[in-house]
C-alpha positions as CSV (number, residue, x, y, z in Angstrom):
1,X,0.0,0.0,0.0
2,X,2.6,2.4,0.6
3,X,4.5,1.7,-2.6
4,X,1.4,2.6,-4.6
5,X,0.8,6.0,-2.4
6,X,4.6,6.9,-3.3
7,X,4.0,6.2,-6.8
8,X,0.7,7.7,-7.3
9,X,2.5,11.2,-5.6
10,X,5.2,11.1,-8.1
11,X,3.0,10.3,-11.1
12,X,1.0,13.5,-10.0
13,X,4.0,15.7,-9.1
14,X,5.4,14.7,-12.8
15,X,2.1,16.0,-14.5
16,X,1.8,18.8,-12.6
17,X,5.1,20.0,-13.4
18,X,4.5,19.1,-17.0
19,X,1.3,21.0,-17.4
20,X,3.1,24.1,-15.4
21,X,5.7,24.2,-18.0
22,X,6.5,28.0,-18.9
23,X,4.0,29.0,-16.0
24,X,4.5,30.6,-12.7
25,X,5.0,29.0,-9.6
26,X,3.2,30.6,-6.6
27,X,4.0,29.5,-3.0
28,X,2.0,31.5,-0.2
29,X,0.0,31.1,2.9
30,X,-2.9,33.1,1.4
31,X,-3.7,31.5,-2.1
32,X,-2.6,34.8,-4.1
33,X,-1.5,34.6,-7.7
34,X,2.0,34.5,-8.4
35,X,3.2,37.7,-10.5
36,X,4.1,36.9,-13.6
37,X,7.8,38.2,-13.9
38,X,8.6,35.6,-11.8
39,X,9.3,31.5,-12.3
40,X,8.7,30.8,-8.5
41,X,7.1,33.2,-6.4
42,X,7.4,32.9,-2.8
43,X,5.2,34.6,-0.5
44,X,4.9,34.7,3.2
45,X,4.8,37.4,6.3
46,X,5.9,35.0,8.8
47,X,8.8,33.1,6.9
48,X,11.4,33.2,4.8
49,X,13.0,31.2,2.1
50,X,16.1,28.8,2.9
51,X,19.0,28.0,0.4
52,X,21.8,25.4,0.8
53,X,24.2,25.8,3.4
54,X,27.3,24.5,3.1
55,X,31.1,25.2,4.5
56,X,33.4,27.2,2.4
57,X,35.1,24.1,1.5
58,X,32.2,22.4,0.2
59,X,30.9,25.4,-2.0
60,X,34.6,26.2,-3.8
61,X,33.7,22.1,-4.2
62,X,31.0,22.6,-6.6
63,X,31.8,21.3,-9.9
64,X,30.6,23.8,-12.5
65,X,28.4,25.8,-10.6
66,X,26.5,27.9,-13.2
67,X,26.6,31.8,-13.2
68,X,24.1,33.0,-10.7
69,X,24.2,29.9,-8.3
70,X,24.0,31.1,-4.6
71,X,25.0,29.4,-1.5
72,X,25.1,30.6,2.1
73,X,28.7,30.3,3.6
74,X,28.1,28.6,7.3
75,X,32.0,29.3,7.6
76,X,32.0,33.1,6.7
77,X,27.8,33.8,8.0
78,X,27.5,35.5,4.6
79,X,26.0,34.9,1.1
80,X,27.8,34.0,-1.8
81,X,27.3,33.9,-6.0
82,X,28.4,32.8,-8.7
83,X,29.6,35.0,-11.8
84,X,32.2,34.8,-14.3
85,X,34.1,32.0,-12.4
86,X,34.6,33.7,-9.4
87,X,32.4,32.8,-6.2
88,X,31.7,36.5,-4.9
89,X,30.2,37.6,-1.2
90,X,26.6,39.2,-1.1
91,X,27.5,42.9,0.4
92,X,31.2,42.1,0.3
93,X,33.7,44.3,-1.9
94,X,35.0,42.3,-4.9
95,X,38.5,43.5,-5.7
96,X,39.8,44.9,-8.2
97,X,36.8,47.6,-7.8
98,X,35.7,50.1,-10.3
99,X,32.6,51.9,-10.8
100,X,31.5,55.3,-12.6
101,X,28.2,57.2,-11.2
102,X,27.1,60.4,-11.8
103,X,25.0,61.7,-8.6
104,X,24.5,64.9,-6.5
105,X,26.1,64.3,-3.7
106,X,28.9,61.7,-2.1
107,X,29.6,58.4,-4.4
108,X,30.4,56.6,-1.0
109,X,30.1,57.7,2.6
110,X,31.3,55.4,5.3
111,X,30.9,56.1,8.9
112,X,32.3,54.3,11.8
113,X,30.1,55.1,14.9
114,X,32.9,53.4,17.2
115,X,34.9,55.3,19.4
116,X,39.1,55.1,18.3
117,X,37.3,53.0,15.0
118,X,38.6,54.3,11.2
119,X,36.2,55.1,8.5
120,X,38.8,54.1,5.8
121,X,42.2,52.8,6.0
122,X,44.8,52.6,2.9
123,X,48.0,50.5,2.7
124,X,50.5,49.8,-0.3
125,X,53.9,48.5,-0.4
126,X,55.1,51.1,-3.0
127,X,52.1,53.2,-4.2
128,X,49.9,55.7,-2.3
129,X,47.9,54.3,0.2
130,X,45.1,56.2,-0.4
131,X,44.8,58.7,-3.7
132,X,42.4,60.8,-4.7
133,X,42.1,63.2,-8.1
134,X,39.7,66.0,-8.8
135,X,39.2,67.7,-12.0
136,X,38.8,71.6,-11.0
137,X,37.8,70.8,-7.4
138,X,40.2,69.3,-4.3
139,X,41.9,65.8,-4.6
140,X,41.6,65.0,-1.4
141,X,39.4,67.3,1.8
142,X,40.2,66.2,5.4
143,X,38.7,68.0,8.4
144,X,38.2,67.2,12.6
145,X,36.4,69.0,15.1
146,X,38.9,68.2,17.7
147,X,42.4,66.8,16.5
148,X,44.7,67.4,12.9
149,X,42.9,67.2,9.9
150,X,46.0,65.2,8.6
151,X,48.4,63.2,10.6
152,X,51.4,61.7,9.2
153,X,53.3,58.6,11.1
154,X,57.1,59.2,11.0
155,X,57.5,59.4,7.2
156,X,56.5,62.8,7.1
157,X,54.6,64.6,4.1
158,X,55.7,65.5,0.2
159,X,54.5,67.8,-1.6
160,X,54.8,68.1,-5.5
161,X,53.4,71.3,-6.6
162,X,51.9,75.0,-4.7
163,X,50.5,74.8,-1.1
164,X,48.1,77.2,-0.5
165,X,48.1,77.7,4.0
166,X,44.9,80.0,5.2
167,X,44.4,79.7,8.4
168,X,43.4,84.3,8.9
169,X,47.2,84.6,9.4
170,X,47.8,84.4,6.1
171,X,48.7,88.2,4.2
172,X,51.6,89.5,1.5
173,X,55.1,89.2,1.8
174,X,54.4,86.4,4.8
175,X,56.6,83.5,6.2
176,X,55.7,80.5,7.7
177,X,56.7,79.8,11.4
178,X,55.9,77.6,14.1
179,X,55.4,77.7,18.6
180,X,56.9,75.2,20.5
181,X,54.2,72.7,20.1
182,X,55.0,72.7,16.4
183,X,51.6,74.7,15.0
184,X,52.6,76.8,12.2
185,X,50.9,80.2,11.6
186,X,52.3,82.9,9.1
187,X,54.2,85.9,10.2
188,X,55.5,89.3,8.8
189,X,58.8,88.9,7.1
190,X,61.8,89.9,8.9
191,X,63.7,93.2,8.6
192,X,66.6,92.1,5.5
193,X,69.8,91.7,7.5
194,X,71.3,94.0,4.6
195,X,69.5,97.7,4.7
196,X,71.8,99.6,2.1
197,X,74.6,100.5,0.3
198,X,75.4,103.5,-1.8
199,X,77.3,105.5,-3.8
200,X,77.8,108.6,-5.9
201,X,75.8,108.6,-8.8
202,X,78.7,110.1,-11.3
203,X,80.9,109.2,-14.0
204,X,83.7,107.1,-12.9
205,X,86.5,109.4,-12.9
206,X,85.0,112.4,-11.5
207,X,85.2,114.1,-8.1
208,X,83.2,116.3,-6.0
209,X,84.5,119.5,-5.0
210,X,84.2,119.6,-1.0
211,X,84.0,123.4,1.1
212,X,86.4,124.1,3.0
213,X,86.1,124.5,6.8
214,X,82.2,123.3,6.7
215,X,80.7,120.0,7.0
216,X,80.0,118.4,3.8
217,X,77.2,116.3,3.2
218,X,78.1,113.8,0.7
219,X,75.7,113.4,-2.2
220,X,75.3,109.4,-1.8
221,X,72.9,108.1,-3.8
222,X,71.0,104.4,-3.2
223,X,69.4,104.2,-6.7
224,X,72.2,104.7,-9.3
225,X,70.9,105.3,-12.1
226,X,74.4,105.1,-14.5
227,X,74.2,101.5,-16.1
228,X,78.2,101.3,-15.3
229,X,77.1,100.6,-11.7
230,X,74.8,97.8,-12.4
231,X,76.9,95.1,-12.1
232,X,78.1,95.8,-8.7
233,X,75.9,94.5,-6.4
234,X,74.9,98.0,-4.8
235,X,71.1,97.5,-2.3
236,X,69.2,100.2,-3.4
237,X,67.1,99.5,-0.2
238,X,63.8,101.0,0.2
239,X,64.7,103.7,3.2
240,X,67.2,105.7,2.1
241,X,66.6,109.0,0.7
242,X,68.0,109.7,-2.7
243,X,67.1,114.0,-2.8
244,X,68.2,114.2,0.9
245,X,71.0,111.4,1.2
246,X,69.8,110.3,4.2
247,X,68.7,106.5,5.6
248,X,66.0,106.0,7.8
249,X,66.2,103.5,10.5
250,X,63.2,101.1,9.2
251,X,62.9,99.0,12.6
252,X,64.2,99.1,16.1
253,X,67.8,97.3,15.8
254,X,71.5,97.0,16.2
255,X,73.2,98.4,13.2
256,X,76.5,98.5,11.1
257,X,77.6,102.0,9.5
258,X,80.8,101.7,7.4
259,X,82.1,104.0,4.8
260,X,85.3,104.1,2.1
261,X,85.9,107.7,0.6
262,X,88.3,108.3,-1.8
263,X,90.2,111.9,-2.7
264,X,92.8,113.4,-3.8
265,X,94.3,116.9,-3.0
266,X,95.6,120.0,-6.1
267,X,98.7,120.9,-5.0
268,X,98.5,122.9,-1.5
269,X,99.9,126.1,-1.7
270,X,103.3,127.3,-0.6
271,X,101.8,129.8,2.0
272,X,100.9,127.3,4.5
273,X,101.7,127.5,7.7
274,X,100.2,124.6,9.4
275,X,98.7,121.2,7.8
276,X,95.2,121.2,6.4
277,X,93.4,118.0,7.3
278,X,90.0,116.4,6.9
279,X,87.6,114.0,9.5
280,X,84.5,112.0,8.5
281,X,81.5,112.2,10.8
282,X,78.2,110.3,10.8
283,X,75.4,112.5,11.9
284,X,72.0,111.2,13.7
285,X,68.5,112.6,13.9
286,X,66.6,110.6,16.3
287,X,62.9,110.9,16.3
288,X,61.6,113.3,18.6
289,X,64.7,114.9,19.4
290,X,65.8,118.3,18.0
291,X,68.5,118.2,15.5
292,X,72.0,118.6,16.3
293,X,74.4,119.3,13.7
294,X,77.1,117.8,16.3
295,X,75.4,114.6,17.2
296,X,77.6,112.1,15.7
297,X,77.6,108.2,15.5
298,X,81.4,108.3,15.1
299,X,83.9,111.2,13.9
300,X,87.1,110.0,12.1
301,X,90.3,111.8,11.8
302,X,92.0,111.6,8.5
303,X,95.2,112.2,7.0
304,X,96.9,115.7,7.3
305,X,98.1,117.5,3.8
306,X,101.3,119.1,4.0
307,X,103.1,121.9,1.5
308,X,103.2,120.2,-1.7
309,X,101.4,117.0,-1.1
310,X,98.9,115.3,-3.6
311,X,98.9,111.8,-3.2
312,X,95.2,109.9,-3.1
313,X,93.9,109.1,0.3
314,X,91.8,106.1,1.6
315,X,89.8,106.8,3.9
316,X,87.3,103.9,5.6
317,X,85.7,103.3,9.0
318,X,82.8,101.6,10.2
319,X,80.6,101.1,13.9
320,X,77.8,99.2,15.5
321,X,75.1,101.5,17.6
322,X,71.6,100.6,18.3
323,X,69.1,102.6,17.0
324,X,65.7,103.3,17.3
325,X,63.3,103.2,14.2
326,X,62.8,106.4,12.0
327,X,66.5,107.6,13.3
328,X,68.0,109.6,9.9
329,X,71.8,109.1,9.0
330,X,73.7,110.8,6.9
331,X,77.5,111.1,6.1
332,X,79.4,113.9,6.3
333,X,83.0,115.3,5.6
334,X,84.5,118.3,7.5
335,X,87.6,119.6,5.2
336,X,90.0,122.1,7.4
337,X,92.1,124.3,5.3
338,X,95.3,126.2,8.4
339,X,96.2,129.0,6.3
340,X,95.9,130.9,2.8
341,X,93.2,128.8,0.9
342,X,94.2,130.0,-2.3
343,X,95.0,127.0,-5.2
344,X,94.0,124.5,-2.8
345,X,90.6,121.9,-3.2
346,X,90.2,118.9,-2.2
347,X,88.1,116.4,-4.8
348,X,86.2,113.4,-3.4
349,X,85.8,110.5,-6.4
350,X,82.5,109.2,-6.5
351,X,81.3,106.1,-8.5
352,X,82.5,102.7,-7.0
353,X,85.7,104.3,-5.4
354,X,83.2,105.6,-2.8
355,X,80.3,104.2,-0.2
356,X,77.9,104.9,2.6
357,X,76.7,101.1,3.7
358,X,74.0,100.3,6.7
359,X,73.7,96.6,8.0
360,X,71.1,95.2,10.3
361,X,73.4,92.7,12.4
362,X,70.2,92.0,14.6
């Protein structure tokens, strides 16, 4: 009796199958139609539908699993497909990965609610860990509320290209420093160590004709405008007065004044009585202070010119003083004639021969 019952269910279960040929195949607990699109359609609100389970042994097992066959993975608690003869993990990330989308807004977002978790982390054993490219818009945007935007781990950073820093620090003419804790913010520039150097803005071989028994001011010049003198190096500087011949102390500092004048005597005249001689003087206005013809940096005694002499004359010195900012120097030369006058001038060469030089030393 029970062989005929198993026979008679299989006979049935073969027609049935037979005359559902290219039908639908409905499964529910409520006797609704199956929907068309669909070879088997299984319905239920209380449960669910149960494919082989197997260990990952036994599905990379399966001899020629077709494209589309799924399995669930009892060793990784996942599922898995099959497609283009690679078993790949429902939800996982196949690798090599690449995919173009076009949508308003992020084309992946990944957060990691957990405390000390990372969203995203790159590794590569020669390339970049983690690149990104942008077209007209950033490569790469990294923010925090509370710690660096970007940290780097002993190797430091490279950059290849322009870095653009803006952190309301940033203005003209700016360098980058940094506190003791290493955060960098931008600062004015420093005062250039070098401040100026001039020089007589003449022909090479011509002299200045100095007063006698009056302080000279020598016409020193820090924009030469003669191309002879452009190849020598001379600082223009931005503080030094060309129509006056004056410098102007930019910043509070300590600060080098040196000179080299170079003359020559005519022939002094047989009517002296004593020598004539000559001293170089460096004159200060400090701000606030009246001027005082007398009030000298330093005052240099030079060489003294007897009956007869005209040999050329060296004359150089230089001292460190600090001064205050807007405090004017200027050079001056105080030529001293004991006796008759007459046939006698002394002639200071400018061009090269002669300079006026101010240098910030801190």
């Amino acid at each position: 009796m029970k062989t005929s019952l198993l026979f008679l269910l299989i006979t049935v279960s073969c027609l049935t199958a037979s005359d559902l040929t290219a039908q639908s195949v409905g499964i529910s607990n409520d006797g609704s139609n199956p929907d068309p699109s669909a070879m088997l359609d299984v319905k239920s609100d209380s449960k669910g539908l149960l494919i082989p389970r197997m260990t990952t042994a036994k599905r990379i097992a399966i001899s020629a699993p077709a494209d589309g066959l799924m399995v669930y993975d009892t060793d990784t608690k996942s599922m898995w497909y099959f497609k283009l003869n690679t078993w790949t993990e429902v939800g996982g990330l196949a690798l090599p990965y690449n995919k173009n989308v076009s949508v308003n807004g992020n084309a992946l977002a990944l957060t990691n609610g957990y405390a000390g978790g990372n969203a995203i982390v790159g590794h590569a054993f020669d390339g970049a860990g983690i690149s990104g490219y942008s077209q007209s818009g950033a490569g790469g945007v990294f923010s925090s509320q509370s710690g660096p935007g970007i940290r780097t781990l002993g190797s430091g950073a490279e950059i290849n290209g322009k870095i653009k820093i803006a952190d309301g620090t940033q203005a003209s003419d700016r360098v980058l420093t940094s506190d003791a804790s290493g955060v960098a913010s931008w600062k004015p520039l420093p005062t250039a160590k070098t401040a100026m150097t001039s020089l007589f803005d003449t022909a090479p071989e011509t002299y200045v004709v100095l007063t006698e028994n009056n302080h000279n001011l020598l016409p020193f010049v820090a924009h030469p405008t003669r191309p002879e003198y452009g190849n020598y190096g001379y600082d223009g500087g931005t503080n030094f007065n060309d129509a006056t011949h004056e410098y102007v102390v930019p910043a509070d500092g300590l600060y080098r004044t040196s000179f080299k004048l170079y003359f020559r005597p005519t022939s002094q005249s047989t009517t002296f009585t004593y020598p004539s001689s000559y001293y170089v003087s460096v004159s200060k206005v400090t701000p606030y202070e009246t001027p005082n013809q007398d009030d000298y940096l330093l005052r240099s005694w030079g060489y003294e010119y007897n009956t007869g002499d005209t040999y050329p004359a060296m004359l150089s010195g230089e001292a460190s003083t600090f001064f205050a900012a807007g405090t004017k120097l200027k050079l001056l030369l105080f030529y001293s004639i004991n006796g008759t006058s007459e046939n006698s001038q002394l002639k200071l060469y400018g061009g090269r021969y002669s300079f006026f030089s101010i240098e910030r030393v801190e």
